[in-house]
C-alpha positions in Angstrom: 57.1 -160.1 92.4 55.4 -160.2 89.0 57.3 -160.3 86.3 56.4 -158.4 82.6 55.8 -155.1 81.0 54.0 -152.8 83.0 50.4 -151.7 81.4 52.2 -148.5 80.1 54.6 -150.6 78.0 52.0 -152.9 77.0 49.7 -149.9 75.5 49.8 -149.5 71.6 51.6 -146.9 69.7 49.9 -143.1 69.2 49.9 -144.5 65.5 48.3 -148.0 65.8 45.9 -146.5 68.7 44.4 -144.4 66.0 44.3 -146.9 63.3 42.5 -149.4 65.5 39.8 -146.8 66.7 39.4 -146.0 63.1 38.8 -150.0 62.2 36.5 -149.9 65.6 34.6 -147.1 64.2 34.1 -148.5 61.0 35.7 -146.0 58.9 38.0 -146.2 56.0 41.2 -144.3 55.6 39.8 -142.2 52.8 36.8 -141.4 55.0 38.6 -139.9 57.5 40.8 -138.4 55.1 37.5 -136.6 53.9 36.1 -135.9 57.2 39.1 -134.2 58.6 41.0 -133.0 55.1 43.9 -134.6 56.0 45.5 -136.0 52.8 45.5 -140.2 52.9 49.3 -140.4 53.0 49.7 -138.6 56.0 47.0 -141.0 57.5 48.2 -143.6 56.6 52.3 -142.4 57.9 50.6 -141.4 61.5 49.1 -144.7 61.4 52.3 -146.4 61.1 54.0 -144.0 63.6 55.6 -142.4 60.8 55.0 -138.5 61.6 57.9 -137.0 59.5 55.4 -136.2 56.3 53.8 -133.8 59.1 55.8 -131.1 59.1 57.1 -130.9 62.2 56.3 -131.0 66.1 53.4 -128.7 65.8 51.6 -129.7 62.9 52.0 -133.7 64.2 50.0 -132.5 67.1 47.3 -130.9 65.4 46.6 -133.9 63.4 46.9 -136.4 65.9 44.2 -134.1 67.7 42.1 -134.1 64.8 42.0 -137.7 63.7 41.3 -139.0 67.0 38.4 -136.6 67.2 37.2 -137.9 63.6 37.4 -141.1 65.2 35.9 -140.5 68.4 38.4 -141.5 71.0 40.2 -138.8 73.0 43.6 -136.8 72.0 44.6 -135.9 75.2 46.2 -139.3 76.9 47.7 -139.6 73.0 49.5 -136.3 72.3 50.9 -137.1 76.0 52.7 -140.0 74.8 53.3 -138.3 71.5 55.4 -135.8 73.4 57.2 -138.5 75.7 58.4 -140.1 72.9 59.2 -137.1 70.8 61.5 -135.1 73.3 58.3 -133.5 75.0 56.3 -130.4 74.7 57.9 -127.0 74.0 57.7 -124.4 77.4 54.9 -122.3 77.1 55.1 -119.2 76.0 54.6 -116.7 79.2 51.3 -115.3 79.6 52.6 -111.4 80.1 54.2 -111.2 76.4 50.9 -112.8 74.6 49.0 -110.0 76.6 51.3 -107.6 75.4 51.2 -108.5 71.9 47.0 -109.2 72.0 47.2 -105.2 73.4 49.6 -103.5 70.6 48.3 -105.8 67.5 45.3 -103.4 66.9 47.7 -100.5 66.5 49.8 -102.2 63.8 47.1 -101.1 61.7 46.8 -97.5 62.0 49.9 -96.7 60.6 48.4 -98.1 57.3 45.9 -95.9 56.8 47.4 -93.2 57.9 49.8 -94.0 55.3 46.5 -94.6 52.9 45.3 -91.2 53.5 48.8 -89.5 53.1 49.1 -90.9 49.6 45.9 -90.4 48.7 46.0 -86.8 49.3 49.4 -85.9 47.6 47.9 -87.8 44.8 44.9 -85.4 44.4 47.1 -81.9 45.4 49.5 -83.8 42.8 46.9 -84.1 40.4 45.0 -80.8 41.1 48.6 -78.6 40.6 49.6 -80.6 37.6 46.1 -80.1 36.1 46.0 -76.0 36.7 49.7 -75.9 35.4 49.3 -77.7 32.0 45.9 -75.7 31.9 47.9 -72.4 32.3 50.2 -73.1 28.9 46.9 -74.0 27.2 45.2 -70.2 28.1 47.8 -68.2 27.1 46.8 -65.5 24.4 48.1 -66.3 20.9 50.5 -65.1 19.0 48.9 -62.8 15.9 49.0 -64.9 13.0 49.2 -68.2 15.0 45.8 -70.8 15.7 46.0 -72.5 19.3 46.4 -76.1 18.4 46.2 -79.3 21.1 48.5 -82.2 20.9 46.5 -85.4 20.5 48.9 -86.6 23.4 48.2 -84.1 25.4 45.4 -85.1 27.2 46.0 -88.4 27.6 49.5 -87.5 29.2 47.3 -84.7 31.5 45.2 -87.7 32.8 48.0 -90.3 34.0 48.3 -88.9 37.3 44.1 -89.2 37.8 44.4 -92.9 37.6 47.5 -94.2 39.8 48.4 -97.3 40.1 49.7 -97.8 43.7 50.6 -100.6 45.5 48.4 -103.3 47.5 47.6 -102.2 50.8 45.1 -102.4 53.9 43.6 -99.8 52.3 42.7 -101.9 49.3 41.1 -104.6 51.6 38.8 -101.8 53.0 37.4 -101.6 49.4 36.4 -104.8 48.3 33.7 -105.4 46.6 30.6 -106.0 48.3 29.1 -109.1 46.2 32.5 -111.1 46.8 34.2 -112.8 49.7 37.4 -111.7 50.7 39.7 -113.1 52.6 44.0 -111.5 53.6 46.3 -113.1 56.0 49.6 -112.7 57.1 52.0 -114.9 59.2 52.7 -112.4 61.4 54.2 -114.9 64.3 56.1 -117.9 62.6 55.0 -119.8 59.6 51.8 -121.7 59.2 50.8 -124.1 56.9 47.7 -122.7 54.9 44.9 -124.6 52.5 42.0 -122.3 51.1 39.4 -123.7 48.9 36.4 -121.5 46.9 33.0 -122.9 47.4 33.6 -125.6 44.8 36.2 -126.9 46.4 38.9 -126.3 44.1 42.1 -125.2 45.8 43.2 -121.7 45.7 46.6 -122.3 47.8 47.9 -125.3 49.8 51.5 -124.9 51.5 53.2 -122.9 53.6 53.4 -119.3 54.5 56.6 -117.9 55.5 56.6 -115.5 58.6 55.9 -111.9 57.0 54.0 -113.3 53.7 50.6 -112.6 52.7 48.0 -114.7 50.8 45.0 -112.6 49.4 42.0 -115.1 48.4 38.5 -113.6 46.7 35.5 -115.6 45.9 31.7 -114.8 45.3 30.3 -117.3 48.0 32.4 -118.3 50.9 36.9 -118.9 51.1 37.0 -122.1 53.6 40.2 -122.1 55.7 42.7 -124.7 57.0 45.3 -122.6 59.6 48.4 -125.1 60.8 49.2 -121.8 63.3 46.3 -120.4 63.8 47.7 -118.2 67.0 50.2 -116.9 64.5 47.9 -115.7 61.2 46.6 -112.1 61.5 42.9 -112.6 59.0 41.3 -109.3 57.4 38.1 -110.6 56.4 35.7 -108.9 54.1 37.8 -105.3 55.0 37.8 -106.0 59.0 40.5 -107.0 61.6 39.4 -110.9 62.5 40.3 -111.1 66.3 43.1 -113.5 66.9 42.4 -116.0 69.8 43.6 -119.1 68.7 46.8 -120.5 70.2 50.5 -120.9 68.7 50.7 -124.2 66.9 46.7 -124.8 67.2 44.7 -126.0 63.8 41.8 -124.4 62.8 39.3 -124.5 60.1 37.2 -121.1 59.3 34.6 -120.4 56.7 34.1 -117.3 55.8 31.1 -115.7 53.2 30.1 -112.0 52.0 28.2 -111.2 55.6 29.7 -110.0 58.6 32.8 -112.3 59.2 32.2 -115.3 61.3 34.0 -118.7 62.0 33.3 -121.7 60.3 
């Protein structure tokens, strides 16, 4: 009977597997830091097995995937040991409940501009009956021995309710402006980590987004995208609904520009 570790035990770690087909490749750490925008001390932490600085499970996953695809060797037989020596891979999620939420997510929206519309309506009657009523103390006959006079604050006063200032909303999206790029998304199922960048790179947000937040991101050429949840960020791009069908816990990077919205 032989005697030894088996060729499972003798296999490297998902950490030094990566950093020797990075070394094979001829790459640097900063390369691939480049490449794949993951920052160097969280390369160099999975590289030495070290993947507390990810942020959890889900996020450890997503970057393994993506550095072993920078590096050209495959993820799968790696985030299979990741998960045997990190407690395993959450159950799925069943298949009937994503296809109920996929079916009532598109409704979520119409509330909104119903909403919109409502407003926007008692803001005109609003304005329209406020605008015949101060118009009616202005046209009354005068006294004998009197001169109609106008406040200087009158009119001013008589035009607040012409320019409201409500609240941001889906209907706000709907009008941006057409020479701009602009980008809204909400964590609508968990919390994902979130980097956006302008077209020169600098970074407009970097962290992450609590389940319910919003980020709103505008730029004249193109907003690129980092999503650690993908499956779980609802994107209004340019004014539309961006159809959801990434996965829970799947990274993804999207470019968007003024056109019709498209992935990057």
């Amino acid at each position: 009977m032989p005697i030894g570790n088996s060729s499972e035990d003798d296999r490297p770690s998902v950490g030094r597997a990566l950093q020797q087909a990075r070394i094979d490749a001829g790459l640097t750490v900063e390369q691939v830091s480049t490449t794949t925008r993951v920052r160097i001390p969280i390369v160099h932490a999975i590289e030495q097995d070290d993947f507390t600085r990810c942020g959890g499970d889900v996020y450890a996953r997503g970057h393994i995937r993506t550095l072993a695809r920078a590096v050209g060797v495959d993820a799968t037989p790696l985030i299979e040991q990741y998960d045997a020596e990190h407690g395993g891979r959450p159950a799925p999620t069943p298949a009937a409940p994503l296809f109920e939420a996929e079916r009532i997510r598109p409704e979520r929206g119409r509330p909104n501009w119903t909403a919109a519309m409502v407003a926007a309506i008692v803001a005109v009657v609003g304005f329209v009956g406020f605008t015949f009523w101060g118009g009616g103390d202005d046209g009354g006959t005068p006294t004998a021995g009197s001169t109609p006079t106008k406040s200087p604050q009158s009119e001013p006063d008589r035009k607040k309710p012409a320019d409201p200032k409500p609240d941001p909303s889906d209907s706000a999206i709907a009008a941006v402006p057409a020479d701009k790029v602009t980008v809204k998304l909400t964590a609508e199922d968990g919390a994902s980590w979130v980097s956006a960048k302008d077209h020169n790179g600098t970074v407009l947000h970097q962290g992450v987004i609590e389940q319910g937040d919003s980020k709103t991101f505008t730029d004249k050429q193109k907003i690129d995208l980092i999503l650690g949840n993908a499956g779980g960020v609802q994107l209004y791009v340019n004014g539309k609904e961006v159809d959801n069908e990434f996965k829970p816990g799947e990274v993804q990077r999207l470019t968007y520009t003024k056109g019709d919205p498209q992935a990057g």
